[in-house]
N, C-alpha and C positions, 0 to 999 in steps of 0.2 A: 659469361662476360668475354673470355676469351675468343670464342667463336663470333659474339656479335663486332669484336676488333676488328679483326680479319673482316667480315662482310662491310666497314664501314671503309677498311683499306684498301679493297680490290673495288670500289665502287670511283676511287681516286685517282686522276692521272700521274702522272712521274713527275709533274710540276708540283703538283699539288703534294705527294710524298716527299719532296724535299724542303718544301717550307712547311711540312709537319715536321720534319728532322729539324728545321729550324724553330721551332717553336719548342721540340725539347731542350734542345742546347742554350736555350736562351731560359727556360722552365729551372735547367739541373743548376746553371750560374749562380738561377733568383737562389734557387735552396742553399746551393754554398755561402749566398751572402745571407741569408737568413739564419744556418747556422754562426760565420763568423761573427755580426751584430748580439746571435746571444751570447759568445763565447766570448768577445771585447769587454761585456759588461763585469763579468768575474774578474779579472784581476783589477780593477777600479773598486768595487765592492769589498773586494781583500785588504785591502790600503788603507782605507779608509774606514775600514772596520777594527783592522788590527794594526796598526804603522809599526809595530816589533817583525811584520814579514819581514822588514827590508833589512834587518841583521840576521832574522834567522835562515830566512828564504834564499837558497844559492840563485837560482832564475830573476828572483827581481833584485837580490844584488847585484850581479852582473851586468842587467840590464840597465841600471841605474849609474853604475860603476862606466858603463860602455857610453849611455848619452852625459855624463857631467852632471846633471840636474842637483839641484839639492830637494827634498823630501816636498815641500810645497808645489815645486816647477814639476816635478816625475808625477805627482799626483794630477797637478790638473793637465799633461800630459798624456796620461794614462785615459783620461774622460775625455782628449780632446780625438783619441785614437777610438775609442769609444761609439762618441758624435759621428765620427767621420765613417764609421764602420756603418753603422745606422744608416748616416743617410745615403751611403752608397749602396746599403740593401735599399730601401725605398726606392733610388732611382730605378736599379736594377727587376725589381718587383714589379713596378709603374710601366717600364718597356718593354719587359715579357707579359704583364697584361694587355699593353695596346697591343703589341705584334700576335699576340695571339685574338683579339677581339679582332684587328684587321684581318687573319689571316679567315680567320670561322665564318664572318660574314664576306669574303672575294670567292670562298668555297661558298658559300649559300649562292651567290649571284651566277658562277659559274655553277654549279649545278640544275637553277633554275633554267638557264642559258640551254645547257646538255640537253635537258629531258624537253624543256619545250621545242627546240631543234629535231629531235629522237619524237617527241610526237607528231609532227609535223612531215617529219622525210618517212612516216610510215605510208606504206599501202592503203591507198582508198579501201578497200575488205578491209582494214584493220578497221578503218572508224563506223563502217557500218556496223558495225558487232561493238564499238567502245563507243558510248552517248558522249557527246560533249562536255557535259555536266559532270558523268564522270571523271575526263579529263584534267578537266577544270579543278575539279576538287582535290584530284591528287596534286595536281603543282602548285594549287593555291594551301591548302590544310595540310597534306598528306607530308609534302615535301618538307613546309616551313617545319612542322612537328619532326621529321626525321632530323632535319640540320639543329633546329634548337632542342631539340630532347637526349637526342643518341650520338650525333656528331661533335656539336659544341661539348657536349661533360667531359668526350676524352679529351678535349684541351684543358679542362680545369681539374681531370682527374690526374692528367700527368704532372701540373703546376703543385698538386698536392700531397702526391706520392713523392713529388723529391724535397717537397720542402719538408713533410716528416722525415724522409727517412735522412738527411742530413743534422735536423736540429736533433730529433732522437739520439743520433752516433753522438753526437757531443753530450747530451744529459748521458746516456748511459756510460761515458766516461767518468762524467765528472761524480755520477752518483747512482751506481747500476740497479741497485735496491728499488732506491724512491723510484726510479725514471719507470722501471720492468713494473714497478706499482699500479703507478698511477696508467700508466698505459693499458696494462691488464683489467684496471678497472673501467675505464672511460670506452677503451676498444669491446669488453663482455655487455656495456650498456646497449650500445649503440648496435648489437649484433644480437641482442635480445627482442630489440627495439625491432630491429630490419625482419627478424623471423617472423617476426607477429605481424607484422602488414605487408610481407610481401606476397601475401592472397590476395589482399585489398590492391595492390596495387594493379597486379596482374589483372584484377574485375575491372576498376576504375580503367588504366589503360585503354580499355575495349570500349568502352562508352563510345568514346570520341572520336574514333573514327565512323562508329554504326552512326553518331551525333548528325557527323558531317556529310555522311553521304544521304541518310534521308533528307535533311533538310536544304542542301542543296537540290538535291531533284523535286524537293515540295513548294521551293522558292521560284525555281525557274516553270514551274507549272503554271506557280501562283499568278505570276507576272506575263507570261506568255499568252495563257488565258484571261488576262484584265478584264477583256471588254465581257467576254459572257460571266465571268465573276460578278461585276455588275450591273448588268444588266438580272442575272438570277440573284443577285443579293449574296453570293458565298462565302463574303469575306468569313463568319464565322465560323464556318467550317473550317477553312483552311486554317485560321488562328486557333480553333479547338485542336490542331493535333500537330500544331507548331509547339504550342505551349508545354508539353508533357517531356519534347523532347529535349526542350533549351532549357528546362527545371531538372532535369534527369544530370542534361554536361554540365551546369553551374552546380549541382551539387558535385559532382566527380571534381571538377577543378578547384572547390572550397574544402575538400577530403585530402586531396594532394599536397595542395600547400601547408593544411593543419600536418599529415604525416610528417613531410618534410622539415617545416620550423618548428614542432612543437619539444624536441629534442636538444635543443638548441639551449634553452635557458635551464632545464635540469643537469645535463652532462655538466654546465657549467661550476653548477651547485658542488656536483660529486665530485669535480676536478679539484677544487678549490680546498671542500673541504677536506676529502683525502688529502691532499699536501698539507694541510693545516696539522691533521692528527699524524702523520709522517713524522712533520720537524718537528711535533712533541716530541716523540718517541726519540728523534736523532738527539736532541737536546737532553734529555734523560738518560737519555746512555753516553753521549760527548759531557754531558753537562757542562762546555763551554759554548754560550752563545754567539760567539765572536766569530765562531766558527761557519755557524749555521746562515746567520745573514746574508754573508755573497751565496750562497748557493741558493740559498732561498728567492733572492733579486734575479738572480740569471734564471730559475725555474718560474717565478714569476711574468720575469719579458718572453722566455720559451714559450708558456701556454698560450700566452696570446698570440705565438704565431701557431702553436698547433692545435689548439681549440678548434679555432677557425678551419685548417687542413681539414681534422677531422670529418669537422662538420660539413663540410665542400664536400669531402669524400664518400661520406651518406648521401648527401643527399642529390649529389649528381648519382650516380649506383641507383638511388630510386626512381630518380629522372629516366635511366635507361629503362628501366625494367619497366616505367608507368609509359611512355612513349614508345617501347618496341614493337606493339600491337602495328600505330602508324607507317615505322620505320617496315616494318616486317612488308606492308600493302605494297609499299613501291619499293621496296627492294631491287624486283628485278629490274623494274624501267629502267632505275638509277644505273644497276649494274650493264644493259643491255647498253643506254645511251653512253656510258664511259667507252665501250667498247667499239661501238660505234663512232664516236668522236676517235678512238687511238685508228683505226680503221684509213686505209688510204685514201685521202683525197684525189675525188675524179676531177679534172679541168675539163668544163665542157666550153663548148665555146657555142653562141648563139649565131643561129643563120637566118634569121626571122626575113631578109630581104627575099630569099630562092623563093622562086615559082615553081609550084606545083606543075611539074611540063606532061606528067603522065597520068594514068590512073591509081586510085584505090583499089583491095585488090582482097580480099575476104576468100580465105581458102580454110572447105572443111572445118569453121569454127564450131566449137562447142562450148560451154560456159555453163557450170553448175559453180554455186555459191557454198561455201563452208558448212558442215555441218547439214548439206542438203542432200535430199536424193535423186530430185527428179533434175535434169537439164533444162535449165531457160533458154538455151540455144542452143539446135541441137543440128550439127551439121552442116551448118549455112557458107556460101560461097555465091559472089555475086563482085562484082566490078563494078566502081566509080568512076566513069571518064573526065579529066582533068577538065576543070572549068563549067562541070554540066551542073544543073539542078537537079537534084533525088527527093523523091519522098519515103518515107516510111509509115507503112499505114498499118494498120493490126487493131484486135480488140485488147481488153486492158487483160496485162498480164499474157499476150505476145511475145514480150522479148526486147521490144524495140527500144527503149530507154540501155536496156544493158548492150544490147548492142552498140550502141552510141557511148555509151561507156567505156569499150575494149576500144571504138576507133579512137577515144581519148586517149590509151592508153592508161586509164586509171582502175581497169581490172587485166588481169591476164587470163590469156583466154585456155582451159583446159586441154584443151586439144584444138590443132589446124594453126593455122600462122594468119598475119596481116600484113599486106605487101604495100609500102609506100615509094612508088616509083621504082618494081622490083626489088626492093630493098625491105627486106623484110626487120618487122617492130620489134626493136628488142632495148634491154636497157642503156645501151650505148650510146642511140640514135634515137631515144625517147623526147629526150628534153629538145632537140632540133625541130622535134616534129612538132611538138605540142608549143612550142614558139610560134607556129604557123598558124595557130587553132586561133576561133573566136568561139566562144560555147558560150552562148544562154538557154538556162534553166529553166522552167516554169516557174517556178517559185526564185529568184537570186535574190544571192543576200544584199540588202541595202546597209552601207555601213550609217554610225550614225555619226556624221558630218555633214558636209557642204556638195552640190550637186556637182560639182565640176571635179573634188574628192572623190566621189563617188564611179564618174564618169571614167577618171584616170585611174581608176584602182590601183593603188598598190606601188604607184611612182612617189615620190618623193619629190614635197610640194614645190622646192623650186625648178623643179624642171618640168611640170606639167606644163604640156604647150595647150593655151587657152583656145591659139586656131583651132586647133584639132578637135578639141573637146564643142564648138560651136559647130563645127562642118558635121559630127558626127550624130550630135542632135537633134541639127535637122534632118540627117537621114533618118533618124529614128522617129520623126515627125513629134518631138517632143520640144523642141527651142521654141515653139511659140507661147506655149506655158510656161515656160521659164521665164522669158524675156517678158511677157505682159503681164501674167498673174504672179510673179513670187517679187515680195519687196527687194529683194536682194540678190536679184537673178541667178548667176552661176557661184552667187556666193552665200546663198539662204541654208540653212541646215535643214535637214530632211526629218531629224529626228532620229531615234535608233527604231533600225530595223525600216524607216521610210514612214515609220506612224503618219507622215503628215500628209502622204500620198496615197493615192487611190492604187489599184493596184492592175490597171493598165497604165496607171504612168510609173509606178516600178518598174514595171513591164520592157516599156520603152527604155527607162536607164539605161538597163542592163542590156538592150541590145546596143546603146549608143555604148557604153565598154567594151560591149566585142567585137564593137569595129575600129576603138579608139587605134588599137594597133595596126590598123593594116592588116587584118591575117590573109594568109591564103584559103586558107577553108574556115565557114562558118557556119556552124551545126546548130540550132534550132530545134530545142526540144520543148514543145507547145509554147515555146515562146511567146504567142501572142492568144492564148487562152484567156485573158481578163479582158481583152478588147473587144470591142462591140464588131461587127461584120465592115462595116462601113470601113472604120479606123484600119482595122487589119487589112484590110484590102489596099488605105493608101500606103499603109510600114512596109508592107511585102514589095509594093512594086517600087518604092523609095527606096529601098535595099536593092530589090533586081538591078535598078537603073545605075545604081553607084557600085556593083560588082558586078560589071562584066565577064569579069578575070575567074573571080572565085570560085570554089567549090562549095555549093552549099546543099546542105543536109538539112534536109525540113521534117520532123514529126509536126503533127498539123492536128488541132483541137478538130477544127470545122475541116473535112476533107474538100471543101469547095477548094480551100486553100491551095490544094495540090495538084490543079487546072494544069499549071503551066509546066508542072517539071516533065523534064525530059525522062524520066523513068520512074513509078513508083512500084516500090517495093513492099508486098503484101506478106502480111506474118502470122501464122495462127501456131498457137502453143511451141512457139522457138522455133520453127520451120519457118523456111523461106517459100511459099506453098504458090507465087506466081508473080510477076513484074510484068510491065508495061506501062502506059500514058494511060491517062486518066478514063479517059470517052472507051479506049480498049478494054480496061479493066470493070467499066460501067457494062457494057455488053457482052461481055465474058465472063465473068464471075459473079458468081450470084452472092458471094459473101461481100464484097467490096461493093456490091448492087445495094444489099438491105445498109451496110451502112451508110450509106449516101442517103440513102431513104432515111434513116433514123436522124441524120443530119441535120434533114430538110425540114422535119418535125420540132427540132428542139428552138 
């Protein structure tokens, strides 16, 4: 328990550690007024049990002697001190529960904050190697299970730890016997209770994270794959091995709950009636019953505040121990992104207007992938001249894709440097660079909103400028589809993922987004692969005509494509194995020859 403290307190910032200090000081208060409330009701109980205290008793003569009261006015005085004790524990009880419910879930929201940020400003290689889905599942399941299973009980286990251990110092005052009693008995239940399932808990525990991660990777399958789902009829497959798993977690979370509350209405039994056979006993040996009644009322208002403790105290403890499995999976994100966030803030500042005035510049690159052995780039060095057109041409599993990757800057390259205007790529002068960039994918993701959404990726919707998003359309030779076929032109939803679009007019979006900016270089990775020959042919030269300026980078599906660049750059297994214009590399190389030929075929 100890040790899971610490991993939930180093996981915390120094804000966050002081409004936990405040949440104790506000927790120890509630206990002192939860002690005084029971402590008020005894001497109201004595009075009114025995009115001879007030001659025999020095403390309530005094005290009676010091207010004036006569015996009726000092009694309902004594209840009015009582009342007022009570309800100022209530207040007090009521605002160290909100301050604590607020503080548990500003930590849940900031921590979701942390790790989605921390997954996000990772390294492109991180998320090749981490699936989405996985991601996904940890800050959706993974996280909320750590914050409400392991984080939240140490708020209510500290609210519970001082409200015992305050009302206890007072019954063991007032009656060390009964209090050291009843406690020994209620505390050896509950700790008989906990050995015996805490195997059970430790198995259940486990369920639910194995729950969540197949099921989300069997859901995102499910729905990814829709259309050949039905078209082959699978849905039952998929629901045959859905079913086992979602039967397997509702049984763990129906095991949980029973461990948790089923204790609850026995300890109460043993509480109750231990105190019951107690004040025999006290009564039998006092044989004055006048005696036993205020003690009895104040241990009766006590249980009801420590029952309740107790039983917080189980069953948050089982809480931890059933949810560590969870908290255990993202531990370190949690801890790496706290770290990260205490971590110096870089000021970058954005220079998206510079022109590219020199070359690109590829020295001795090489590039192996994690956990790999062979190099995908193995040695490469070639130069970009500012403003020219390039190709990159290669058979599949050449290089060329990762290549295009390190000029993004979204891999680092193993060995050799990248020179942008003499100025070699480094994390300084990354985010400057990649301002500059327009990159479309083969496949880019369509969000699921509105075309003009889509188009402006990532701005915020009242500053999209709509000019821009229509000029850049038509350069992608896709406004005319917009504007005549969609009822709602630049304002139609697409669907998630583009469902509702073909997938060269994906195609086309996504290259109207990577010019929506302006960039100075635009890199084209089979970008126009879903297009028919025709179409491609007018995208290409509607782009040529509207960047002059640019630097653009074409990998090319149909190598016809690569007619016009000023230089293409040929790749066989990560080598840079020859360059020139197209007509040169058709009569010189015989590999660049068959694939023009194999081209011509398809």
């Amino acid at each position: 328990m100890i040790k899971d403290f610490k991993n939930v307190w180093f996981i915390l910032n120094h804000k966050e550690h002081k409004q936990l200090l405040g949440v104790a000081l506000l927790q120890i208060l509630s206990g002192l007024t939860d002690m005084l409330g029971v402590v008020s009701i005894y001497p109201f109980l004595s009075l009114l049990a025995n009115p001879d205290l007030l001659q025999t008793n020095d403390v309530y003569m005094k005290l009676q002697e010091w207010t004036g009261l006569p015996y009726d006015s000092f009694i309902i005085m004594l209840g009015g001190i009582s009342l007022f004790a009570l309800t100022l524990n209530q207040v007090i009880r009521l605002s160290a529960g909100w301050y604590s419910t607020f503080t548990s879930h500003k930590i849940w929201r900031t921590l979701h904050i942390r790790v989605f940020s921390y997954y996000l400003h990772r390294p492109y290689v991180y998320h090749l190697h981490n699936s989405g889905n996985e991601l996904l599942e940890k800050l959706q399941v993974r996280l909320n299970a750590a914050v409400a299973g392991v984080i939240t009980p140490f708020f209510l286990l500290i609210s519970s730890i001082f409200s015992l251990f305050f009302v206890m110092s007072a019954l063991i005052f007032a009656s060390p016997v009964m209090t050291l009693t009843l406690v020994s008995i209620v505390g050896l239940f509950y700790f008989l209770v906990y050995t015996k399932i805490k195997v059970k808990l430790d198995f259940y525990g486990k369920v639910s994270p194995e729950y969540s991660s197949k099921v989300f990777g069997l859901i995102s399958e499910a729905f990814s794959a829709i259309k050949e789902i039905k078209v082959r009829q699978n849905e039952r497959h998929y629901l045959q091995m859905f079913n086992p798993l979602a039967k397997r977690y509702c049984d763990a979370q129906v095991k949980i709950y029973l461990f948790s509350e089923a204790p609850t209405g026995l300890v109460e039994l043993v509480a109750f009636g231990g105190m019951l056979v107690i004040s025999l006993l006290m009564i039998g040996v006092s044989g004055n019953i006048q005696e036993i009644i205020p003690l009895l009322g104040m241990y009766v208002l006590a249980l009801r505040r420590l029952l309740p403790a107790i039983h917080v105290l189980y069953m948050q403890v089982s809480n931890i121990r059933f949810y560590k499995p969870s908290f255990d999976i993202i531990h370190q994100d949690l801890l790496n992104a706290t770290l990260l966030d205490k971590g110096d803030k870089i000021s970058i500042k954005s220079d998206n207007n510079s022109v590219l005035k020199q070359e690109i510049q590829l020295k001795n690159l090489s590039f192996t992938y994690p956990e790999s052995r062979s190099k995908v780039l193995d040695s490469v060095s070639l130069k970009i001249p500012s403003g020219s057109l390039v190709g990159i041409a290669g058979g599949s599993g050449a290089g060329k894709t990762t290549l295009v990757d390190l000029i993004l800057g979204l891999l680092e390259p193993c060995t050799g440097t990248i020179l942008i205007e003499e100025k070699k790529l480094t994390k300084d002068n990354l985010f400057n660079w990649q301002t500059n960039i327009g990159y479309v994918p083969q496949s880019g993701y369509i969000a699921d909103g509105t075309i003009a959404r889509n188009i402006a990726f990532g701005v915020i919707q009242s500053e999209v400028d709509m000019q821009r998003v229509i000029e850049v359309a038509n350069i992608a030779e896709i406004s005319e589809f917009i504007e005549n076929d969609l009822p709602e032109k630049y304002n139609t939803l697409v669907g998630e993922r583009g469902v509702r679009l073909s997938g060269g007019q994906r195609q086309r979006l996504s290259i109207a987004r990577a010019l929506y900016h302006d960039p100075q270089v635009l890199i084209l990775d089979e970008a126009t692969s879903a297009l028919d020959g025709i179409t491609e042919e007018k995208v290409m030269q509607s782009i040529l005509d509207s960047s002059k300026e640019k630097t653009i980078i074409v990998i090319a599906h149909r190598l016809t494509t690569l007619r016009e660049c000023d230089t293409i750059f040929l790749f066989e297994r990560g080598k840079l194995v020859d360059q020139g214009k197209y007509d040169q590399l058709v009569n010189t190389n015989s590999m660049f020859y068959r694939m023009t030929r194999n081209n011509e075929k398809l």
